[in-house]
C-alpha positions in Angstrom: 45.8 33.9 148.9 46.6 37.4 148.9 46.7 39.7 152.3 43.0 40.8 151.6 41.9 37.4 151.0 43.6 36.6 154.5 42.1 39.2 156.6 38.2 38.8 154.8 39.0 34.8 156.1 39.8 35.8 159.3 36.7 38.7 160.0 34.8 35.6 158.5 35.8 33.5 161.4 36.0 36.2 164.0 31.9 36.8 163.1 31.3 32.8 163.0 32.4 32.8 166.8 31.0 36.2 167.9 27.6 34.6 166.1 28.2 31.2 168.4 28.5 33.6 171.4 32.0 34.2 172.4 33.0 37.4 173.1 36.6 37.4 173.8 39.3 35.3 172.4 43.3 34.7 173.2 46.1 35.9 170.6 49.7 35.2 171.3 52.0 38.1 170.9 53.8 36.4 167.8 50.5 35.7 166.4 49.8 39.6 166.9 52.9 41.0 165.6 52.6 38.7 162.5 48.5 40.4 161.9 50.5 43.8 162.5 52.9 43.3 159.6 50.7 41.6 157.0 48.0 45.4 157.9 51.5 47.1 157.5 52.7 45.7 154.5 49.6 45.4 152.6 49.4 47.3 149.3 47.0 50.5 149.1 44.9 49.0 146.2 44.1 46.3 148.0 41.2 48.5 150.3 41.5 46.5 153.5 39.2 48.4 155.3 35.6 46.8 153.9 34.6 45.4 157.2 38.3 43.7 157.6 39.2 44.3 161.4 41.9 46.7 161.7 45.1 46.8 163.7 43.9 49.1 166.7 41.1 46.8 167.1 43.2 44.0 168.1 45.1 46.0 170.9 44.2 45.2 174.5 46.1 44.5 177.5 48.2 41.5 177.6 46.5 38.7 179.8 48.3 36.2 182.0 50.2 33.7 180.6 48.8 30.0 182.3 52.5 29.1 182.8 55.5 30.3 183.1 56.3 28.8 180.4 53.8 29.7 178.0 54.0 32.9 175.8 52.0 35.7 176.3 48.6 36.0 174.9 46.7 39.1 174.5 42.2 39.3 174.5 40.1 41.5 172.9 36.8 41.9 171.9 35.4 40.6 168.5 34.9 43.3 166.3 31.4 44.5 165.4 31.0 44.1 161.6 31.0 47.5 159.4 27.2 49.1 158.9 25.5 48.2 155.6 25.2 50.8 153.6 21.5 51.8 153.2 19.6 51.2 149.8 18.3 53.6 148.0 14.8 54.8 150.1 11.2 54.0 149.8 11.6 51.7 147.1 8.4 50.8 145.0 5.8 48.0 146.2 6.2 45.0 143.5 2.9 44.5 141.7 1.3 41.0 141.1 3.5 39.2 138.8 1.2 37.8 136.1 2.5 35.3 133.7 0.9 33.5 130.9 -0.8 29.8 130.7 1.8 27.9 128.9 4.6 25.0 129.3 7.4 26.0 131.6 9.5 27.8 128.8 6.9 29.8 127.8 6.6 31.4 131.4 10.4 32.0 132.1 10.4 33.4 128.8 7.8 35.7 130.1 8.7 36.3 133.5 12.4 37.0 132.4 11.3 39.5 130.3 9.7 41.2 133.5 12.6 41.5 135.5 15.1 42.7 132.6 12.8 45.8 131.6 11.3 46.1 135.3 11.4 49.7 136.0 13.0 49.2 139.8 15.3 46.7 138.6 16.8 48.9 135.5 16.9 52.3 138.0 19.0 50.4 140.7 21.6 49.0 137.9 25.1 50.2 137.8 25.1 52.4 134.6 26.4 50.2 131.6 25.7 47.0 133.3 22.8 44.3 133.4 19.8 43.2 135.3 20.7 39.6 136.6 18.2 36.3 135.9 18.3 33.1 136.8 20.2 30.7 134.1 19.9 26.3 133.9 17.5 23.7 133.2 13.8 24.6 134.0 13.3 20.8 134.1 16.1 20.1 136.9 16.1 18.6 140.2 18.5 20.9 142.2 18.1 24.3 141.9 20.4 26.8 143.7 19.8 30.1 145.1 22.8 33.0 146.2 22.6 36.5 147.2 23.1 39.2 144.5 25.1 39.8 141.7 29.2 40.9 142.1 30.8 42.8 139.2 31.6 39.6 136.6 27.8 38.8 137.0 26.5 42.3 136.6 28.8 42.7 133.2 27.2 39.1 132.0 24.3 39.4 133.3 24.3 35.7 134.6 25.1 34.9 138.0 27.6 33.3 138.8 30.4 33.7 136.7 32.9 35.0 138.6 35.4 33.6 141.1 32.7 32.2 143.1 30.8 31.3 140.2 33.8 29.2 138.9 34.0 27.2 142.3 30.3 26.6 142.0 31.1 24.9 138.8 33.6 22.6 140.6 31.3 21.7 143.3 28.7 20.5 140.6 30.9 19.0 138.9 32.3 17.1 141.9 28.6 16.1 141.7 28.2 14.2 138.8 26.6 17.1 137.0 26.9 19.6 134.9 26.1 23.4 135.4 23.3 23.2 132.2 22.0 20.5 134.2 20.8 22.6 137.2 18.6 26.1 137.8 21.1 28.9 139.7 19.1 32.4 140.5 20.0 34.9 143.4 17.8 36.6 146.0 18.7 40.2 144.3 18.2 41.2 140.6 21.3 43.9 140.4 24.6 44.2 142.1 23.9 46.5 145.6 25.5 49.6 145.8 28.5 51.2 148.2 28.4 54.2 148.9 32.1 54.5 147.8 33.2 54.5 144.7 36.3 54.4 142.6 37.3 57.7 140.5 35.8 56.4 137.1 32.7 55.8 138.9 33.1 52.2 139.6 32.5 49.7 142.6 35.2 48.4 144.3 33.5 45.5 146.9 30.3 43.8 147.5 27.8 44.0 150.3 24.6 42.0 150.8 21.1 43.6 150.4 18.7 45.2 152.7 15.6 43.5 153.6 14.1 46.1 151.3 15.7 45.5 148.4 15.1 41.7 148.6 11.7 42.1 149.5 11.7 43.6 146.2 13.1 40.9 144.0 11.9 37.7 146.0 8.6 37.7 144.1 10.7 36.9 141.2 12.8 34.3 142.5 9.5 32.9 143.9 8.4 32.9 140.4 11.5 31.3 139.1 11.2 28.3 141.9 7.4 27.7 141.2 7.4 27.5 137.4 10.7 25.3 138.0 9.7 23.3 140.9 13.2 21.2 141.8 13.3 18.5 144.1 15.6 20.1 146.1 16.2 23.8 146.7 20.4 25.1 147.7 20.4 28.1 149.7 24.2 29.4 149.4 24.5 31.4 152.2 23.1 33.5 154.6 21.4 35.8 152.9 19.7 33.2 150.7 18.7 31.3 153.8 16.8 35.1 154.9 15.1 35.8 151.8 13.6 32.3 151.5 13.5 31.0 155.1 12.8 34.1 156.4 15.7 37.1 158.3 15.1 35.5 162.1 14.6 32.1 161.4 18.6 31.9 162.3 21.4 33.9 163.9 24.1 32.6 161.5 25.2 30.5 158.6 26.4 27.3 160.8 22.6 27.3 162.5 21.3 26.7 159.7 23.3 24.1 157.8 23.5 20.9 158.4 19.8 20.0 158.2 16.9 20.3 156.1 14.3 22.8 155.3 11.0 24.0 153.8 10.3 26.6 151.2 6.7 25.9 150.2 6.8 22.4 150.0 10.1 21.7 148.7 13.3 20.6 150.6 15.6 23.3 151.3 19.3 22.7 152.1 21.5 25.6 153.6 25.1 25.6 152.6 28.1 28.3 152.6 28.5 31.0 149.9 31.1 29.7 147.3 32.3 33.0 147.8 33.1 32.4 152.0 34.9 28.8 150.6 37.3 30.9 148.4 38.5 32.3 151.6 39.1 29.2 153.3 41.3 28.4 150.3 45.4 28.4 151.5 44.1 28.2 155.1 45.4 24.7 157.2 43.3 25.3 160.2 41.6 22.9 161.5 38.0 25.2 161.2 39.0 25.6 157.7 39.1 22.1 156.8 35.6 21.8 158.6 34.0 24.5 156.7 34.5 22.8 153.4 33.9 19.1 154.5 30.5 20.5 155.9 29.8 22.2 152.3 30.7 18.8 150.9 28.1 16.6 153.5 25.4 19.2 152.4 25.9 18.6 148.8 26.0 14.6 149.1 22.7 15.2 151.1 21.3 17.5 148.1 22.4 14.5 145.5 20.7 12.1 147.7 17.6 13.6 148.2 17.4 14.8 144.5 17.9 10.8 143.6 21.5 11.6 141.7 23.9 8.5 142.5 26.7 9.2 144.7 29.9 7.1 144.4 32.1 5.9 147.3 34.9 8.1 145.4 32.1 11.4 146.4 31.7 9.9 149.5 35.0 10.4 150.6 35.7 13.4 148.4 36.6 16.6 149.9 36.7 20.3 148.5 
């Protein structure tokens, strides 16, 4: 795990507990000094400063140590995560999807070709790249849902296919499946925008969409979920859980996992982005062995309720 990889695990963690409430938290000074050399150290290319906290914002005032024997901790406050960056304005009203009679086939045929040549769709893709659809078995049981396209996916025009998208693989495959046995769409259509790019005009980072850009691509997933109508519906993270669930239904990831929900009839299970597991990877921390033992229990509860066998091997299997 590189030093970017590091810090994104950490902000992830530092937002999980802010989220649960905590406003304050103790650092020993070793623990410091070693956050200071990794920020000093770090290569220029790798662009730390994408919502990473940075060095001054872990100064504070040392507090006192419970002992005299203990070493000296310092506290600060979490760090307030960095602004989205605003989507392009006023963004069209989606007009009534209308999709021919017909066997499931013939209307994902139809409605895909809606969302490639849709007109808000093709204006808010990066220049050269794709529209993003949803890709599986219209006939499956378990059909998951992410956020938005990242730079592999929006050069494929599949989601899925990158880093994250190659973890996914493993967790269905740790499922007894395969990924042309299941449905996997996204919330968004097209990779969102920064509002910093690189000199040849590319994007260096992800973010997640506005409410207004996903309330302009959740007809279509909508679509996608009636004509395929799973058994069981996997929200990868949060944003997923807001476009489908709806954006105050819950303050964060981990109050929304580990039970089930409804999305028009059909059970929903909320899990973590492949993406936020990545960045638990090379991590021995007790929270970070949690994290992916909780993905794990919300897949065997996705296998059960979609009827797929689970062995006593899954049962004590652990990503």
């Amino acid at each position: 795990m590189n030093t970017r990889e590091q810090l994104l695990a950490l902000n992830d963690e530092l937002r999980r507990l802010k989220a649960e409430g905590n406003r304050t938290i103790a650092v020993s000074e070793e623990a410091m000094q070693a956050l200071r050399d990794a920020l000093a150290d770090a290569p220029a290319e790798e662009n730390l400063s994408g919502g990473v906290p940075t060095s001054r914002e872990f100064e504070a005032e040392p507090s006192r140590a419970t002992s005299d024997q203990s070493p000296p901790v310092r506290t600060f406050v979490l760090p307030t995560p960095a602004p989205v960056v605003a989507a392009k304005p006023s963004l069209p009203p989606r007009p009534d999807i209308v999709l021919p009679d017909g066997d499931k086939q013939t209307r994902w045929n139809a409605l895909r070709e809606i969302v490639l040549n849709d007109p808000t769709c093709k204006q808010n893709v990066h220049p050269g790249k794709q529209v993003v659809f949803g890709v599986g078995n219209l006939d499956t049981a378990i059909m998951f849902v992410g956020e938005a396209p990242g730079a592999d996916e929006e050069d494929q025009g599949e989601p899925f296919v990158g880093r994250a998208g190659q973890l996914l693989n493993r967790m269905i495959k740790a499922m007894g499946l395969d990924r042309s046995q299941v449905y996997i769409g996204n919330i968004l259509n097209w990779r969102p925008a920064m509002g910093v790019r690189n000199s040849d005009g590319s994007q260096t980072g992800n973010r997640p969409p506005t409410q207004e850009e996903m309330a302009c691509c959740l007809p279509f997933i909508r679509a996608q979920i009636a004509i395929i109508q799973p058994k069981v519906i996997v929200a990868l993270g949060k944003t997923a859980v807001d476009g489908l669930l709806g954006p105050d239904r819950f303050k964060s990831m981990g109050a929304a996992r580990g039970a089930w929900h409804e999305y028009a009839g059909t059970p929903l299970r909320a899990t973590y982005h492949p993406s936020y597991l990545l960045r638990q990877e090379g991590l021995v921390s007790a929270a970070a062995k949690k994290i992916k033992r909780d993905a794990w229990e919300d897949l065997l509860a996705v296998m059960e309720r979609a009827g797929v066998p689970i062995s006593e091997k899954q049962r004590n299997y652990f990503l």
